[in-house]
N, C-alpha and C positions, 0 to 999 in steps of 0.2 A: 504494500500500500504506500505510494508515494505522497500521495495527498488526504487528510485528515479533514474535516471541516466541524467546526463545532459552535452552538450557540449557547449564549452562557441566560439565565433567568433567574428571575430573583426579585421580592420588592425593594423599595426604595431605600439606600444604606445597606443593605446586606451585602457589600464589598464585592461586587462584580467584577468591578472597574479595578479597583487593588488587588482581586485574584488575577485576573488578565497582567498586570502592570508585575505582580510576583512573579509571575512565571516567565515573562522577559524579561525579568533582572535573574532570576536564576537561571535559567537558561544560555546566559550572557546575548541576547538579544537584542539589548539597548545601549545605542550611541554612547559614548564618554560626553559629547554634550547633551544629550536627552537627559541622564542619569545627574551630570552637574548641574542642569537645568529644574529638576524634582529637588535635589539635596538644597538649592537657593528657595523655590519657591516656599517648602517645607519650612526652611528656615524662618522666610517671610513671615507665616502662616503661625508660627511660634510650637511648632509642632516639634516633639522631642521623637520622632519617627522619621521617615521616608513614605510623602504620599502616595502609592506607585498607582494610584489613579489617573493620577494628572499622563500617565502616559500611554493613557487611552481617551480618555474625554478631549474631543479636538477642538468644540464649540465653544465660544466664548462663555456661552448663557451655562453653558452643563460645567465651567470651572466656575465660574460665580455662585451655582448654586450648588454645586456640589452634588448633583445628577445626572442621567444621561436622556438625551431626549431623540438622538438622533442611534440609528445604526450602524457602526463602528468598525471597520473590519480588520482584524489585525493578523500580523503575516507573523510565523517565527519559527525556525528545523531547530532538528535536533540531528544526531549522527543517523538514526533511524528513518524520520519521518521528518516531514513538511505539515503545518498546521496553519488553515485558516480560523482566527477564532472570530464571531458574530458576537460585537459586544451589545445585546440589545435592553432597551427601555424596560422598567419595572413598573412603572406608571401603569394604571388601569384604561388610561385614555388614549398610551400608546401600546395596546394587542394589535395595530395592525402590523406596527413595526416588529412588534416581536415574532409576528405569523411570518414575516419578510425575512426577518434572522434564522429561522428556524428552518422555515420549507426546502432548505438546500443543504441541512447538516444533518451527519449522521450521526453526532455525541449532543448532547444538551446537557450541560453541567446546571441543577438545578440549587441554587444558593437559598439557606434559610440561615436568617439569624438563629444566635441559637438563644439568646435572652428572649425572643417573640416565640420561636417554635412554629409548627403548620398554621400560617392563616391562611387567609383567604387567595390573595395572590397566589399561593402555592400551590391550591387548586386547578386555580386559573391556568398558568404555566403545565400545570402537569396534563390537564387535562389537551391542552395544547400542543403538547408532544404526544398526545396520544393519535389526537386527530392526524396530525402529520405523519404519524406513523414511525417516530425517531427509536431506534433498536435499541440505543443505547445511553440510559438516562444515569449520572451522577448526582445523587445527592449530598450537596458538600456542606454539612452541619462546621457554619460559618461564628467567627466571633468567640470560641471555645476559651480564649486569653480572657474573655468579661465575666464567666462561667466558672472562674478555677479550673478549667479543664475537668468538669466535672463527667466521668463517665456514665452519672444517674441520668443530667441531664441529656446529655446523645442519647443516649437506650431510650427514653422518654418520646422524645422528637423522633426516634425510628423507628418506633410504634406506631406513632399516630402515623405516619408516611406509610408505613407495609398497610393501616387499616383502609387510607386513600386508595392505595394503589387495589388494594382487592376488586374496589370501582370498576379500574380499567378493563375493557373489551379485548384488548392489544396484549396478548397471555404471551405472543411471543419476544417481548420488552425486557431487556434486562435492568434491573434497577441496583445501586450499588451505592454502599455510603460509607463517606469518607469524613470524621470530623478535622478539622483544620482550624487553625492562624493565620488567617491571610496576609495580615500587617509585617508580622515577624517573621511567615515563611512555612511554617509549623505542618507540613505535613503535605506541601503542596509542590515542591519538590524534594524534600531531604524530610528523612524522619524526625518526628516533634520527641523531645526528650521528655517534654512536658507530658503527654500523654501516655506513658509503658502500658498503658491497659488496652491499647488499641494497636493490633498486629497485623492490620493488611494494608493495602498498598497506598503510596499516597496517590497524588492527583496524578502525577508527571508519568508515577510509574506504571497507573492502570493506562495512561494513554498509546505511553509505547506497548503496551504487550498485545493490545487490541488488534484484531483481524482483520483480514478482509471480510471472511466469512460471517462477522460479531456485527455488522454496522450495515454493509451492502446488502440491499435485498435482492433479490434475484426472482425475475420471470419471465414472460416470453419476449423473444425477441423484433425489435418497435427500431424502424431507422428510418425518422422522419426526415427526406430529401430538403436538403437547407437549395444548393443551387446544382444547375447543370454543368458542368465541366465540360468545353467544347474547345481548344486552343486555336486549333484550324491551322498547323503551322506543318511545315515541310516535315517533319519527325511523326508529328502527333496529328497528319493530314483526317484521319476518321476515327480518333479517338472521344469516345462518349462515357462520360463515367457522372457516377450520381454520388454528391459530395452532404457529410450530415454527419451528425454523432451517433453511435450506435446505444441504444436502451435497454433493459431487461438481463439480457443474454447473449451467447455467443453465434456468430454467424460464420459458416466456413463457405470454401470454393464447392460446387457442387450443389450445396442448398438448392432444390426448390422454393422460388420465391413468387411471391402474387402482389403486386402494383396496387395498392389504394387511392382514389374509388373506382377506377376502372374494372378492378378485378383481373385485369390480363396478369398473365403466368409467363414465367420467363426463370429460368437460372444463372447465379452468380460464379461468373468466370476466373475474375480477379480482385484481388483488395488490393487497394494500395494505403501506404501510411506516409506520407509526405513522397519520400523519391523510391523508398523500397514495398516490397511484394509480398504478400504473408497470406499463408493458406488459411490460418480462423485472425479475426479479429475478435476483440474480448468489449464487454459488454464498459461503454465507459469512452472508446475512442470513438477520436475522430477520424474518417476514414472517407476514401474513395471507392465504391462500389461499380465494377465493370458487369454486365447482363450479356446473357449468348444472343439477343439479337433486339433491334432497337425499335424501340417503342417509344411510346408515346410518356414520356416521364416528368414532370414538373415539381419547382417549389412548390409546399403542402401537400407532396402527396408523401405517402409512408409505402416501407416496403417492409414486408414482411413473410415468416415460412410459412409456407402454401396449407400448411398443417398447424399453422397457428396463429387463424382468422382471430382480428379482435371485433368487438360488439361496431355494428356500422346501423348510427341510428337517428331520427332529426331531432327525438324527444326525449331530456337528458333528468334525472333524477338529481341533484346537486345538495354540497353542504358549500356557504358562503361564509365569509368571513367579508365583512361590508367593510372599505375601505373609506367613504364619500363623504363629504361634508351632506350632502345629497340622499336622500333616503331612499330607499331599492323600495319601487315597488312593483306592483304586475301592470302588466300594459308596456312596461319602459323601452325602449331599445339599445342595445349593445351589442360591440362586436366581442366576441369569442375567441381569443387567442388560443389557440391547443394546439403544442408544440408550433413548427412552421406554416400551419393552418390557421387562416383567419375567416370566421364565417359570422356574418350578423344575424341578432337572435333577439328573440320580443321573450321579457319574464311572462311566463302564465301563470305562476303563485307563488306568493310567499306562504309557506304553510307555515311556521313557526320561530323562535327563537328557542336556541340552545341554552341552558345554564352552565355555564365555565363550572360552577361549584357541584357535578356531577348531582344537581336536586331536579334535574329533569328537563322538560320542554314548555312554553309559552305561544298557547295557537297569538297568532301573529300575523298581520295582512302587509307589515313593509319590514325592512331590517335598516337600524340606524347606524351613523359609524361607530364602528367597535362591535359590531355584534356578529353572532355567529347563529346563521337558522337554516334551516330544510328549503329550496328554492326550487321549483318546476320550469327548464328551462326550452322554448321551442325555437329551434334552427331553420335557418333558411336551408341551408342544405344538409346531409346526412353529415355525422363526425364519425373517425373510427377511433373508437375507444377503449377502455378498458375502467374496468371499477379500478381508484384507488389503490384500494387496499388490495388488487391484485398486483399491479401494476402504476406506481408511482411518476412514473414521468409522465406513462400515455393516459393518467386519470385525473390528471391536474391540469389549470387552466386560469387565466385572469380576462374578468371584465375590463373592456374600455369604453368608456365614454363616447357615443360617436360625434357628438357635440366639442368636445374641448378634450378628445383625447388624452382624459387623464385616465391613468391605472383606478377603477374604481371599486375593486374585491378581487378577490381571489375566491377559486371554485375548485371542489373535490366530489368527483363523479361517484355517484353509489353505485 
């Protein structure tokens, strides 16, 4: 696994920002002036620590107030791996940012103070990694230095967490906790001396030992045609090849493959991967796909095995997470991004709103921003889909506005 990505969650003060900001100082991650830059502000600040927040909040308004408001994305390897970390909003008014941080990572490090323990926010975030389908969630029982490192207290907090989590739908989820000192370091890369009563791994190190297999899901194989490759040059005078990321699974030379929405059948001759030639491409690249004879192939269409049709349909089941200042209602019009497919689509129902605190549903005729409800969605043309929770890339999708082309929700196909 070359690449990690991970979204961190947590309410407000629950050291997000200073877990992110620790692990690029231990890491050795951060500039000599970024680090002499925290050590002055710190100082400024009358602070007898090192903020390591300040080296993730970018916004002026998120150092002023000493929160984050914006989604953050931070880069940092190790000798093993490459980590994108999503430092996103605790705030209950920014879930759509948080739904933005998450939908692309496959760890969620979920921060609780440990003086507060499970409230509501925690809920909120958990149940949000559920919906997104994240394999692999850290509970990092945060703040344990304000605590005496009390072991009663963690055991407490990871009770009420395992009684949470029995909620989830998502049985294939791993959940895993970790108490910590983010400020001082305490377990988030090097073991807390403070803690002897807690023997598994810290942060740094459950991250390296993780999978491919722990975090990727895997199902059928989705390779939504981004453009056509045509050069037309003395070398490459009739070369035709269909250029896109490959989804799900693996595709080799030989496959039986079937064009969407056409339906025509054709098989894959050759992969290419920049300048070389590979008999399977793996489920993740970006690739050039060669066909034994030439058709008719365009952006938005998908190619996929002849034996592994996905749902091809105008009338779509959906869960929203409402992004708009603008309230979703039915009647509306919007166009449908899914993957390199754009088709415009009129709501035919709002049936309800979802409760983040797993207390249930709320019948419901519109969805406000921040909310998340059941939506009945009708197409101009057919989509080829797949539910979600089979299939992650090809059951996902965002509204846009056709008026002022703004991102206005994000949608997950039932």
């Amino acid at each position: 696994m070359e690449v990690l990505k991970i979204a961190t969650a947590g309410s407000v003060d629950d050291g997000k920002s200073t877990l992110i900001g620790r692990l690029l100082y231990d890491t050795k991650s951060l500039t000599t002036d970024k680090i002499e830059a925290i050590e002055k502000s710190s100082k400024q600040k009358g602070y007898d620590y090192l903020d390591f927040s300040l080296a993730t909040d970018g916004l002026v308004a998120e150092r002023e107030q000493g929160i984050t408001i914006d989604v953050a994305h931070i880069y940092f390897s190790t000798a093993k791996k490459s980590y994108i970390i999503a430092d996103t909003p605790g705030h209950v008014e920014y879930t759509r940012n948080m739904v933005t941080g998450a939908s692309t990572s496959q760890v969620s490090i979920i921060l609780i103070d440990a003086r507060k323990g499970v409230i509501e926010q925690t809920y909120r975030h958990f149940f949000i990694n559920n919906l997104l389908r994240v394999k692999e969630v850290i509970v990092a029982v945060n703040k344990m230095d304000l605590v005496d490192y009390s072991e009663e207290v963690y055991n407490k907090i990871k009770a009420d967490f395992q009684a949470l989590n029995s909620k989830s739908s998502f049985k294939e989820q791993n959940v895993s906790y970790i108490p910590l000192s983010a400020i001082n370091g305490g377990n988030v890369a090097d073991k807390s001396e403070n803690m002897p009563w807690y023997t598994g791994q810290t942060v740094l190190e459950h991250l390296e030992a993780l999978e491919p297999e722990d975090v990727f899901e895997t199902g059928k194989a989705r390779f939504p045609v981004q453009t056509v490759i045509r050069p037309k040059t003395e070398e490459y005078h009739d070369f035709r090849g269909y250029a896109g990321k490959l989804y799900g699974n693996n595709i080799k030379v030989g496959d039986a493959v079937t064009i969407l929405p056409s339906l025509t059948e054709s098989q894959v001759t050759k992969i290419h991967f920049f300048d070389k030639q590979f008999d399977e491409a793996t489920a993740g690249s970006s690739i050039t796909l060669e066909l034994e004879n030439d058709i008719n192939v365009t952006r938005g269409d998908m190619i996929v095995k002849s034996n592994e049709l996905p749902k091809i349909e105008k009338d779509i089941n959906t869960t929203i997470c409402w992004m708009d200042s603008k309230k979703l209602v039915p009647g509306a019009k919007y166009l449908v991004q899914h993957n390199t497919n754009r088709v415009l689509a009129k709501i035919e129902s709002v049936k309800n709103v979802i409760a983040t605190d797993y207390s249930g549903v709320t019948p419901a005729a519109q969805l406000a921003i921040n909310e998340i409800g059941e939506v009945n969605i009708k197409l101009s043309k057919a989509l080829y889909f797949d539910a979600y929770n089979d299939n992650k890339s090809n059951g996902a999708f965002i509204l846009i506005d056709v008026a002022t082309n703004t991102t206005a929700g994000v949608g997950f196909i039932k």
